[in-house]
PDB file as gemmi writes it, atoms N, CA and C in Angstrom:
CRYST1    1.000    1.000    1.000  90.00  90.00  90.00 P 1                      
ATOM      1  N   UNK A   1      -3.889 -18.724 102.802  1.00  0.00           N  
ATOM      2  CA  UNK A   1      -5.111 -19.497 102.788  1.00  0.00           C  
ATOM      3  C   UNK A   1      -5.028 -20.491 101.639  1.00  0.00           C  
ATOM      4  N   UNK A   2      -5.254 -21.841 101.932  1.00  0.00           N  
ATOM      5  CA  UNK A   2      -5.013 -22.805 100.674  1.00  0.00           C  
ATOM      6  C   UNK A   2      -6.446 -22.526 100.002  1.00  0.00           C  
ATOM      7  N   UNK A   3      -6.430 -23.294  99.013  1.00  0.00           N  
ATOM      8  CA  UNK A   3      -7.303 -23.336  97.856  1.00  0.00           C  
ATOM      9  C   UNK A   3      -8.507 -24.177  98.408  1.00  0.00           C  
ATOM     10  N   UNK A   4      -8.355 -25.219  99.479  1.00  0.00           N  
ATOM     11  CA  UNK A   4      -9.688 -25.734  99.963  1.00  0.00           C  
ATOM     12  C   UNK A   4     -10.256 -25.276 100.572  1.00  0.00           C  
ATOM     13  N   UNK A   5      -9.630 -23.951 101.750  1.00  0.00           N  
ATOM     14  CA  UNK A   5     -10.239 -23.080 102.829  1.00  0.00           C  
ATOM     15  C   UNK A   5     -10.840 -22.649 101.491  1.00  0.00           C  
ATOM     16  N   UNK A   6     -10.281 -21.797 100.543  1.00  0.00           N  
ATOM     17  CA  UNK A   6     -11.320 -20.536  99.771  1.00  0.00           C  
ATOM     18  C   UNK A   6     -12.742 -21.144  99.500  1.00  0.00           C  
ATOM     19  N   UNK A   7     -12.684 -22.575  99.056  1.00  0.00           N  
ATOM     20  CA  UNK A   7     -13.681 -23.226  98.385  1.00  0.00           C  
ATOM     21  C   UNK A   7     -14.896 -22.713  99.741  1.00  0.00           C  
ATOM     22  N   UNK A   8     -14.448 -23.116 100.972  1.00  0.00           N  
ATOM     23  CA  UNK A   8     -15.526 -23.130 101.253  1.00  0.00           C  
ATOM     24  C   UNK A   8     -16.439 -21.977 101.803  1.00  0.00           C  
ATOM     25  N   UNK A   9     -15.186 -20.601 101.506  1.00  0.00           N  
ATOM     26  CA  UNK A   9     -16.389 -19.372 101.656  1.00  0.00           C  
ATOM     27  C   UNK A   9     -16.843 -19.101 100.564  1.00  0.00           C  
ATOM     28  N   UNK A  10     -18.065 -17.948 100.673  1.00  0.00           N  
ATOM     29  CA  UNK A  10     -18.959 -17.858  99.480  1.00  0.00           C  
ATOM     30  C   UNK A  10     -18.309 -16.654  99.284  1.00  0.00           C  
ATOM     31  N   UNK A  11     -18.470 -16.323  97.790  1.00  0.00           N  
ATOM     32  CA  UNK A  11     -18.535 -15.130  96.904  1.00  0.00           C  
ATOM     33  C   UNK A  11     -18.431 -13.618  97.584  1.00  0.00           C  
ATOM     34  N   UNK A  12     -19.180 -13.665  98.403  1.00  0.00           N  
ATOM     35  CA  UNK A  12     -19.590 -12.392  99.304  1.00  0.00           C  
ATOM     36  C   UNK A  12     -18.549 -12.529 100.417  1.00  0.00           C  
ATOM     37  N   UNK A  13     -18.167 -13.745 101.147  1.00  0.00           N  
ATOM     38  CA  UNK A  13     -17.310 -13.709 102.072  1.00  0.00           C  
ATOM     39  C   UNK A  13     -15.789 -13.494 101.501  1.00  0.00           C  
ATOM     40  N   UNK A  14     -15.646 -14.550 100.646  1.00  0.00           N  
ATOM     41  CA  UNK A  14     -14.066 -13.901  99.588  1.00  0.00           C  
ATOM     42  C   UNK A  14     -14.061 -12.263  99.776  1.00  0.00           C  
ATOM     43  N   UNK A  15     -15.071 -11.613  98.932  1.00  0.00           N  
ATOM     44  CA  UNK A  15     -15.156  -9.793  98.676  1.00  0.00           C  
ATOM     45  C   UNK A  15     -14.587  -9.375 100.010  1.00  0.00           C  
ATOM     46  N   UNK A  16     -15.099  -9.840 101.069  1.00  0.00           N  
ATOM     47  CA  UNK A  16     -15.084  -9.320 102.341  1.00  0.00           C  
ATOM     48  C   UNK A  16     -13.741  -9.797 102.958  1.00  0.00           C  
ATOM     49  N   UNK A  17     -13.197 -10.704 102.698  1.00  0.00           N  
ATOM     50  CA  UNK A  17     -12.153 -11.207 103.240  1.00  0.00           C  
ATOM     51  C   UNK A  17     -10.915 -10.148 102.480  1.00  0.00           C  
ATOM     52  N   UNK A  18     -11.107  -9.870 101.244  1.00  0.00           N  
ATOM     53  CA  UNK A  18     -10.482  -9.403 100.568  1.00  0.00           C  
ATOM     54  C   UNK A  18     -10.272  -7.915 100.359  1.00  0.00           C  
ATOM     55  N   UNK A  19     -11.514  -7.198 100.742  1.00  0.00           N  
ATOM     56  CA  UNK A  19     -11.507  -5.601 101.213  1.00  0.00           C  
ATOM     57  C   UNK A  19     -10.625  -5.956 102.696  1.00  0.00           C  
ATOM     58  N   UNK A  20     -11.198  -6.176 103.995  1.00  0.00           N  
ATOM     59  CA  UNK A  20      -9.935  -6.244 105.043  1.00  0.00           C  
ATOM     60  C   UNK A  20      -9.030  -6.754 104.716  1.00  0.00           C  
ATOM     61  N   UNK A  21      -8.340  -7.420 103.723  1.00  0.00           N  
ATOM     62  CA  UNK A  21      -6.867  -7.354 103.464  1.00  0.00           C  
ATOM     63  C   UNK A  21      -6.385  -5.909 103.015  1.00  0.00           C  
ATOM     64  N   UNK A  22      -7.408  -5.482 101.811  1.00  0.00           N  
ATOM     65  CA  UNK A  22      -6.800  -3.823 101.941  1.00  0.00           C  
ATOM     66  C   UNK A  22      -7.360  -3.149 103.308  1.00  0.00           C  
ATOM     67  N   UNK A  23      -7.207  -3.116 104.077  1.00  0.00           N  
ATOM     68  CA  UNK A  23      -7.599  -2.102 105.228  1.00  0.00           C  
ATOM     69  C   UNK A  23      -8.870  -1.665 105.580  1.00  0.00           C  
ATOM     70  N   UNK A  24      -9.639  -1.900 105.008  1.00  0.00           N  
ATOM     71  CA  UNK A  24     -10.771  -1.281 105.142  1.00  0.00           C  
ATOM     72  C   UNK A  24     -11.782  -1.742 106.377  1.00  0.00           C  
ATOM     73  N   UNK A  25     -11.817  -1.172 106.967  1.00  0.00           N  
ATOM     74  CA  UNK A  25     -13.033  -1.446 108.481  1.00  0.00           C  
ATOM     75  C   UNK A  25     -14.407  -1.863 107.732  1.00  0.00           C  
ATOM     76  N   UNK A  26     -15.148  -2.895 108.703  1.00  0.00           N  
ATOM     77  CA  UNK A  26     -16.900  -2.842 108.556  1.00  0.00           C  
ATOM     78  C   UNK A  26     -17.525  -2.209 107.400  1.00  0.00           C  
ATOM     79  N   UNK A  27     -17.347  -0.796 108.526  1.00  0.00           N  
ATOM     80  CA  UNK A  27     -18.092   0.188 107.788  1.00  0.00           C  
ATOM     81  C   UNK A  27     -18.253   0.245 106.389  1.00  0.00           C  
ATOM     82  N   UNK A  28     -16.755   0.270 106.069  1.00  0.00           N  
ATOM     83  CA  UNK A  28     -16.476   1.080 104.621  1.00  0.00           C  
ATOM     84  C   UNK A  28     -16.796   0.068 103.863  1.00  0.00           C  
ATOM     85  N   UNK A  29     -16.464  -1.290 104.168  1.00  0.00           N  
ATOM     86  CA  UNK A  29     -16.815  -2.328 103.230  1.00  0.00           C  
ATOM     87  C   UNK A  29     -18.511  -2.342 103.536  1.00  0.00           C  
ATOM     88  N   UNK A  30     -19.419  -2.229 104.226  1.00  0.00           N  
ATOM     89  CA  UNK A  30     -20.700  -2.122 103.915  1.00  0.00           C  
ATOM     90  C   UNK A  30     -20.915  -1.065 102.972  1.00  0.00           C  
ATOM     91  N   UNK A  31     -20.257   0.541 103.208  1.00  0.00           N  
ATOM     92  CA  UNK A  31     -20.646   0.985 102.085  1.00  0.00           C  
ATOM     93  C   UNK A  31     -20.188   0.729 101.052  1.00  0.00           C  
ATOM     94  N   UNK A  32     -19.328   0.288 100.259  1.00  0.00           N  
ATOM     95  CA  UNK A  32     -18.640  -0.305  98.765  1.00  0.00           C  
ATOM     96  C   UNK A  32     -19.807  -1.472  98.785  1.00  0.00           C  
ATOM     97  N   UNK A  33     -20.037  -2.233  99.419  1.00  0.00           N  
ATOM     98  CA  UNK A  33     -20.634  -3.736  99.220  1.00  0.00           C  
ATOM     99  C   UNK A  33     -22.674  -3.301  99.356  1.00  0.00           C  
ATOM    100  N   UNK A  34     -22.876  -2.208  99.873  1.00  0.00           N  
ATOM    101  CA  UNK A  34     -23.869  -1.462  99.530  1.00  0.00           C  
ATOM    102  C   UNK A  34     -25.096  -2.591 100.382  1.00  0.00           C  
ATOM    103  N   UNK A  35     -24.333  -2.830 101.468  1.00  0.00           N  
ATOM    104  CA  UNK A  35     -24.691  -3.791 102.449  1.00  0.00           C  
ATOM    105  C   UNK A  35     -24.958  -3.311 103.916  1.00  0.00           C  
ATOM    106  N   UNK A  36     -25.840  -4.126 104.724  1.00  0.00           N  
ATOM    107  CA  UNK A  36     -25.678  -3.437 106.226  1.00  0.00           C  
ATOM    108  C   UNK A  36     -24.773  -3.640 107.026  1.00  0.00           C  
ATOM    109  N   UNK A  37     -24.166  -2.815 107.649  1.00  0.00           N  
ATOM    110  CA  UNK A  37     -23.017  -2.970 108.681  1.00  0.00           C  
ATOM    111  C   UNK A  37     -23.301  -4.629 109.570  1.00  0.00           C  
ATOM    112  N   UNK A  38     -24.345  -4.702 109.552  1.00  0.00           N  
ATOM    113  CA  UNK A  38     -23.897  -6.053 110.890  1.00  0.00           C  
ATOM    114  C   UNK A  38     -24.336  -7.216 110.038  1.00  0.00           C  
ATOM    115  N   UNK A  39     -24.965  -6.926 108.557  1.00  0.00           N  
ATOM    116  CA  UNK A  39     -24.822  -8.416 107.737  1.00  0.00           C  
ATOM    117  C   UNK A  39     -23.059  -8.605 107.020  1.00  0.00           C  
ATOM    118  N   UNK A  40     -22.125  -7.313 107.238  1.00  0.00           N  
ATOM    119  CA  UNK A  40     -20.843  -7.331 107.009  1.00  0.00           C  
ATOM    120  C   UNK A  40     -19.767  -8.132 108.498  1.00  0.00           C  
ATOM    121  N   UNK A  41     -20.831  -8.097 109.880  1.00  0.00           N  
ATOM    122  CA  UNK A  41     -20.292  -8.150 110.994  1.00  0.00           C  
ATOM    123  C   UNK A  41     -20.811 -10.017 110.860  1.00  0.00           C  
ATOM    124  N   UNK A  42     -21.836 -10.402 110.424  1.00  0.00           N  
ATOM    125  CA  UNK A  42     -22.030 -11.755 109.777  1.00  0.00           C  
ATOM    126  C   UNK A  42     -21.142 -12.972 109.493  1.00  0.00           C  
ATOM    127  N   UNK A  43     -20.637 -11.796 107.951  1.00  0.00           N  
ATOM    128  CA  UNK A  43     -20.026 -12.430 107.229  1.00  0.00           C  
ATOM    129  C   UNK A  43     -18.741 -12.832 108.143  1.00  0.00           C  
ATOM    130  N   UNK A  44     -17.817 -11.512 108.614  1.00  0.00           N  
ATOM    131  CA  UNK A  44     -16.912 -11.874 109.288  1.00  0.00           C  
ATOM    132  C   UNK A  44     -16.809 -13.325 110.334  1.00  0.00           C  
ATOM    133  N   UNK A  45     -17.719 -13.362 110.874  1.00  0.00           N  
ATOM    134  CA  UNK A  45     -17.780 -14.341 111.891  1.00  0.00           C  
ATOM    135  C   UNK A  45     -18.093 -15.639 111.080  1.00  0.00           C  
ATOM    136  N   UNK A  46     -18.855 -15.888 110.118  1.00  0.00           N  
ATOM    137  CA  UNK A  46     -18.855 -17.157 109.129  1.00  0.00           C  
ATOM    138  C   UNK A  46     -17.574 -16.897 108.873  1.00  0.00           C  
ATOM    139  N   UNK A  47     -16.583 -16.033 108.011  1.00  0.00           N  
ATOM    140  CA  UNK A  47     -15.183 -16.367 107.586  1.00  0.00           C  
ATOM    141  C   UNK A  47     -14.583 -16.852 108.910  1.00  0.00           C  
ATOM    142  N   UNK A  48     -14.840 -16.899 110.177  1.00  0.00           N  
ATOM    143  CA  UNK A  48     -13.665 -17.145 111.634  1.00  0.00           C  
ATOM    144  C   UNK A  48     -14.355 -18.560 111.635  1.00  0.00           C  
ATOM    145  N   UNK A  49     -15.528 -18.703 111.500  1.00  0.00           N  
ATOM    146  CA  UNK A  49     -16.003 -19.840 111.606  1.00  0.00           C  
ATOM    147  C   UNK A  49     -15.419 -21.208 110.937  1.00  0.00           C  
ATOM    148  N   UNK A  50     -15.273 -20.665 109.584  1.00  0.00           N  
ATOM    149  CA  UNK A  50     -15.432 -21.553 108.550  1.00  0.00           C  
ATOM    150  C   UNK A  50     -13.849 -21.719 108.264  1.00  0.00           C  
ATOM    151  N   UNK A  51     -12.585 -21.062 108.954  1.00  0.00           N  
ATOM    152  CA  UNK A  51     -11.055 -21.113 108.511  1.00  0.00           C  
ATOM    153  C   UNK A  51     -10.905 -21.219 109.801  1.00  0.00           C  
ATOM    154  N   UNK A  52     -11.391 -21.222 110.682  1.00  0.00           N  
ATOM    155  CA  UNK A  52     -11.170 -22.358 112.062  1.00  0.00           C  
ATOM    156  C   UNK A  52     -10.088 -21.187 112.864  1.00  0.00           C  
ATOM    157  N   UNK A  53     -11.008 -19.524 113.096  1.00  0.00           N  
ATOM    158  CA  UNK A  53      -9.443 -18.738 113.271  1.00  0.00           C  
ATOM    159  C   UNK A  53     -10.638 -18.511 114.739  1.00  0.00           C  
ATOM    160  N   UNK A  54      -9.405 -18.039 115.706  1.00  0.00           N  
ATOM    161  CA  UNK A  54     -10.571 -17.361 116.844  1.00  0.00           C  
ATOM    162  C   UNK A  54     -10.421 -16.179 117.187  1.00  0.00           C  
ATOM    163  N   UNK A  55      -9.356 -15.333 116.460  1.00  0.00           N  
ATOM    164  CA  UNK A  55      -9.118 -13.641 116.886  1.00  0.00           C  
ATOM    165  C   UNK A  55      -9.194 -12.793 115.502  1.00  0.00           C  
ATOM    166  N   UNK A  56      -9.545 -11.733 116.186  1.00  0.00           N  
ATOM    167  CA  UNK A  56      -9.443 -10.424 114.700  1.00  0.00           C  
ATOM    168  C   UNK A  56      -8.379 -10.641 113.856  1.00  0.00           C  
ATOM    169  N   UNK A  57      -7.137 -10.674 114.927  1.00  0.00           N  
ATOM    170  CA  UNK A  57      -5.857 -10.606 114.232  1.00  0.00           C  
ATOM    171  C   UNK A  57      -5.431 -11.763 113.382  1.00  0.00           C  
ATOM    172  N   UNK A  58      -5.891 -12.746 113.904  1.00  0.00           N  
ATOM    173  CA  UNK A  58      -5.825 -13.779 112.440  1.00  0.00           C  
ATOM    174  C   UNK A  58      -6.834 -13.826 111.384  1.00  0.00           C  
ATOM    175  N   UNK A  59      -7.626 -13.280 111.810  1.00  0.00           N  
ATOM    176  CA  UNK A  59      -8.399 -13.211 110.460  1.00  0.00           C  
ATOM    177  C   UNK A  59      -7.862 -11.744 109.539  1.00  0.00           C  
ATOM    178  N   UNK A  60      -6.998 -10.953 110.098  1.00  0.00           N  
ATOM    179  CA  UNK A  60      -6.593  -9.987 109.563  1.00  0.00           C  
ATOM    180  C   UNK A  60      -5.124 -10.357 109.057  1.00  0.00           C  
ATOM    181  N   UNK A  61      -4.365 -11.452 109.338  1.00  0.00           N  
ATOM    182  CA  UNK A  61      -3.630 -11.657 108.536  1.00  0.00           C  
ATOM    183  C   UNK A  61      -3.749 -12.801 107.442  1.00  0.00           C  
ATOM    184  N   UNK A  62      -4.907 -13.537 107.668  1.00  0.00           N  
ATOM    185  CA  UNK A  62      -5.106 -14.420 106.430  1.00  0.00           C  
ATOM    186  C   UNK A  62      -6.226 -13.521 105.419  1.00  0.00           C  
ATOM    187  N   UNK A  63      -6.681 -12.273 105.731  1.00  0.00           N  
ATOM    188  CA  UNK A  63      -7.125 -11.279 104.829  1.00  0.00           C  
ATOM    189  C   UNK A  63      -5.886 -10.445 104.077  1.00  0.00           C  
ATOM    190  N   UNK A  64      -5.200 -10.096 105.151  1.00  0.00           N  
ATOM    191  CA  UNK A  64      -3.772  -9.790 104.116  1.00  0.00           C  
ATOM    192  C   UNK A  64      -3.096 -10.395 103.107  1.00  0.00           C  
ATOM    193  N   UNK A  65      -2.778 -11.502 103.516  1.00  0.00           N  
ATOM    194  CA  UNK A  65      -2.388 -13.037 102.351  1.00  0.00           C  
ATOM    195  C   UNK A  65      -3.578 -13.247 101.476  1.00  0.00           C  
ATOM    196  N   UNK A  66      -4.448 -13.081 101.750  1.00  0.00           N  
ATOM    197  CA  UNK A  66      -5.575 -13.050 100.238  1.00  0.00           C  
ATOM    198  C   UNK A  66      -5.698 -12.260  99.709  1.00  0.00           C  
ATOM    199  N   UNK A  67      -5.025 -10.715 100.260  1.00  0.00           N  
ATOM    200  CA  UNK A  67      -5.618  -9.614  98.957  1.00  0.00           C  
ATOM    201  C   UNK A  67      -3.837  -9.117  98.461  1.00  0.00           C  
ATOM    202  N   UNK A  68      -2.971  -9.922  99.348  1.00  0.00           N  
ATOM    203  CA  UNK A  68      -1.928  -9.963  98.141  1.00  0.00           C  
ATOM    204  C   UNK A  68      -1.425 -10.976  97.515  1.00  0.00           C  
ATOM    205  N   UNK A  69      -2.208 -12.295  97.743  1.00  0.00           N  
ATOM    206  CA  UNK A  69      -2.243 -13.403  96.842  1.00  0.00           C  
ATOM    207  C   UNK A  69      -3.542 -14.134  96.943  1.00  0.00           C  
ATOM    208  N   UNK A  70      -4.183 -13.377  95.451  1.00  0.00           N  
ATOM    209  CA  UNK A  70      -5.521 -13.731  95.536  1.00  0.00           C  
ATOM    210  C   UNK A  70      -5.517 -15.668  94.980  1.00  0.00           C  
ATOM    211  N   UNK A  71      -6.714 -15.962  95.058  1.00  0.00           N  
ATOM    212  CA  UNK A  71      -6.691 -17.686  94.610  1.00  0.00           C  
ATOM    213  C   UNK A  71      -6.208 -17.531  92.652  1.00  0.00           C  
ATOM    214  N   UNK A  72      -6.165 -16.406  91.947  1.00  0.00           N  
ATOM    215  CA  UNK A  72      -6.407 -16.100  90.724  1.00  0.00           C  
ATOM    216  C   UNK A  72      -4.811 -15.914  90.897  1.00  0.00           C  
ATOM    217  N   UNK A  73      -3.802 -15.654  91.607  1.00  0.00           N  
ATOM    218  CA  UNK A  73      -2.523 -14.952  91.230  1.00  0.00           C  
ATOM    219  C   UNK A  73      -1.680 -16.062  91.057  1.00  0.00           C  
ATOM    220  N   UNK A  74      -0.723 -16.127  90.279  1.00  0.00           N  
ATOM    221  CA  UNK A  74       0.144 -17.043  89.467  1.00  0.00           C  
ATOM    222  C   UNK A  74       0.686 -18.168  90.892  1.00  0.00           C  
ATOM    223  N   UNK A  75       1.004 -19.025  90.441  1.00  0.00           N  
ATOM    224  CA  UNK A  75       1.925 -20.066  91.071  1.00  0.00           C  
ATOM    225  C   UNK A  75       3.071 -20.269  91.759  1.00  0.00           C  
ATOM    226  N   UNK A  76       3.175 -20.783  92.924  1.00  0.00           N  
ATOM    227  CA  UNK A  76       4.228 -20.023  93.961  1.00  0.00           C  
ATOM    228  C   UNK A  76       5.652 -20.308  92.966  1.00  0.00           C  
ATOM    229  N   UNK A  77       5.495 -20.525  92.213  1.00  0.00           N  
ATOM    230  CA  UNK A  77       6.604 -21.202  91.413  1.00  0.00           C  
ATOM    231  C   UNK A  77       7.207 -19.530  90.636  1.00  0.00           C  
ATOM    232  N   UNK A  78       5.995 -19.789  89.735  1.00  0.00           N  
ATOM    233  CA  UNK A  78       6.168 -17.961  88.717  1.00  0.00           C  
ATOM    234  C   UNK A  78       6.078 -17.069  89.844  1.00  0.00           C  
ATOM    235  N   UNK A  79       5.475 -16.996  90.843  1.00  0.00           N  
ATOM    236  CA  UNK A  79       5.461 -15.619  91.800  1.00  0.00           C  
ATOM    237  C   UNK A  79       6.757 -15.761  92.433  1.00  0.00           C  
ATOM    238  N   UNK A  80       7.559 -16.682  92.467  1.00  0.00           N  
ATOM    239  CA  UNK A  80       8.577 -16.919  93.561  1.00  0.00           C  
ATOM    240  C   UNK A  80       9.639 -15.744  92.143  1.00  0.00           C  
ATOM    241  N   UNK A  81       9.493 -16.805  90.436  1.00  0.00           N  
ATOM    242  CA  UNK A  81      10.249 -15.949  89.740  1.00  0.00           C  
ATOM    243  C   UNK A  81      10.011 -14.643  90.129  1.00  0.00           C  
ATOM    244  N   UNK A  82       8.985 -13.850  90.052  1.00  0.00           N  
ATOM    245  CA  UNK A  82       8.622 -12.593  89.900  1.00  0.00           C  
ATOM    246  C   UNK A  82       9.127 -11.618  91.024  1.00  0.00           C  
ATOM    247  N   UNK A  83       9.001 -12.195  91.779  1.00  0.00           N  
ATOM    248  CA  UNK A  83       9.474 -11.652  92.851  1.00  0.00           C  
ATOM    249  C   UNK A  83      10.830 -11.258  92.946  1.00  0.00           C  
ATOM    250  N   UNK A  84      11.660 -12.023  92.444  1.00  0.00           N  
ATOM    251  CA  UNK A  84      13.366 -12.413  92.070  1.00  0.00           C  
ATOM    252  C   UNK A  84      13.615 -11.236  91.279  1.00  0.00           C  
ATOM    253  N   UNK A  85      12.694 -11.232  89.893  1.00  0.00           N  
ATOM    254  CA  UNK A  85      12.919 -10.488  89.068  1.00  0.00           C  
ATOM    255  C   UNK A  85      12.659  -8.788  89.217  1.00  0.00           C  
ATOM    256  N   UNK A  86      11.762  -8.704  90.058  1.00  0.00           N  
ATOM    257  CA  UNK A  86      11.218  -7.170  90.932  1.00  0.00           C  
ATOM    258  C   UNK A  86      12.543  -6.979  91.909  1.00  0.00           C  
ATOM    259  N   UNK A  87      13.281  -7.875  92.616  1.00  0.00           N  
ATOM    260  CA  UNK A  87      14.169  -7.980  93.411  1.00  0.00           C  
ATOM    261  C   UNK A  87      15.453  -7.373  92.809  1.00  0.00           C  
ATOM    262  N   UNK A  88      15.633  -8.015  91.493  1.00  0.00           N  
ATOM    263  CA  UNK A  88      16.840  -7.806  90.839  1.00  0.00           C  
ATOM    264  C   UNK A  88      16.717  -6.335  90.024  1.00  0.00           C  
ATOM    265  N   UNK A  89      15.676  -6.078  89.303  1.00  0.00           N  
ATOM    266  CA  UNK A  89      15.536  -5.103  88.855  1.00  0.00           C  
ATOM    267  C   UNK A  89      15.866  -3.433  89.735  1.00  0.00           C  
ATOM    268  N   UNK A  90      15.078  -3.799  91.576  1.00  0.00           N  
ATOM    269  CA  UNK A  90      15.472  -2.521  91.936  1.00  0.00           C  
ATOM    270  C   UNK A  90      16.872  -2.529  92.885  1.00  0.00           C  
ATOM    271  N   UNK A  91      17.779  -3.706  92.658  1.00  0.00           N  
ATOM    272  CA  UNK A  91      18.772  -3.431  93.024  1.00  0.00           C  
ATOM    273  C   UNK A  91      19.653  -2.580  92.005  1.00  0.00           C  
ATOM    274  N   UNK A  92      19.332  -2.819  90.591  1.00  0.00           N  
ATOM    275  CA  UNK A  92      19.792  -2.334  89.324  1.00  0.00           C  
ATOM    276  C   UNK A  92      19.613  -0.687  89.687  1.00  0.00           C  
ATOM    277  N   UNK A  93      18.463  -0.669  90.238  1.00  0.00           N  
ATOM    278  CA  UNK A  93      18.307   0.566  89.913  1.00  0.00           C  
ATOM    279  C   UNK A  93      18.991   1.854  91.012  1.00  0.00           C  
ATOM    280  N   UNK A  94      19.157   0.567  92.432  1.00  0.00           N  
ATOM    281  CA  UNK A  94      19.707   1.309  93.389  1.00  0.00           C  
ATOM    282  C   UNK A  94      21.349   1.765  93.150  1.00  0.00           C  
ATOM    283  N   UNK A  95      21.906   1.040  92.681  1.00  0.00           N  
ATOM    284  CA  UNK A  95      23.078   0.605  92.794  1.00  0.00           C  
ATOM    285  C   UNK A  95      23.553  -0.249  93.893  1.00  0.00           C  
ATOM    286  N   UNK A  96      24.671  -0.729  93.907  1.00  0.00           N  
ATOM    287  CA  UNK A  96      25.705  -1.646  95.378  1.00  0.00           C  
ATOM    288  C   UNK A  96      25.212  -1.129  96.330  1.00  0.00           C  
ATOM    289  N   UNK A  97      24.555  -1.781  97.678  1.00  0.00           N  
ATOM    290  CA  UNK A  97      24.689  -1.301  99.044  1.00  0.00           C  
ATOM    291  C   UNK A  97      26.046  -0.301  99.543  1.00  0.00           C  
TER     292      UNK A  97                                                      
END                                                                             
């Protein structure tokens, strides 16, 4: 999700976009969000609305890509390092294929 889609959900829709990236159904995010199940069934449909998606499943994989690269997580530049460096480290640890 680029940085202009995020702009244009709200606060509450981010949270929500961002619990279904971890897994979590409706439900569970109404109870954490201490909200009603169908103002959570709402939100969802403003997030399909508003990132121009028309199935669950894409909105479940641009919820995945936001809750493992939130708008706050480093730069594809340093994450690309980091990644390299997590890469290299557990080959160290595996040894040679």
């Amino acid at each position: 999700m680029s940085r202009q889609q995020n702009k244009k959900l709200t606060t509450r829709e981010t949270q929500i976009l961002e619990l279904l990236g971890q897994g979590l159904d409706t439900r569970h995010i109404a109870a954490i969000l201490d909200i009603a199940y169908y103002t959570v069934r709402k939100h969802r449909s403003n997030i399909l609305i508003k990132l121009q998606l028309n199935t669950a499943a894409q909105l479940a994989c641009v919820a995945v890509q936001t809750a493992l690269f939130p708008p706050s997580a480093p730069t594809s530049a340093s994450a690309s390092k980091l990644i390299n460096n997590n890469t290299e480290s557990a080959s160290r640890i595996r040894g040679p294929p």
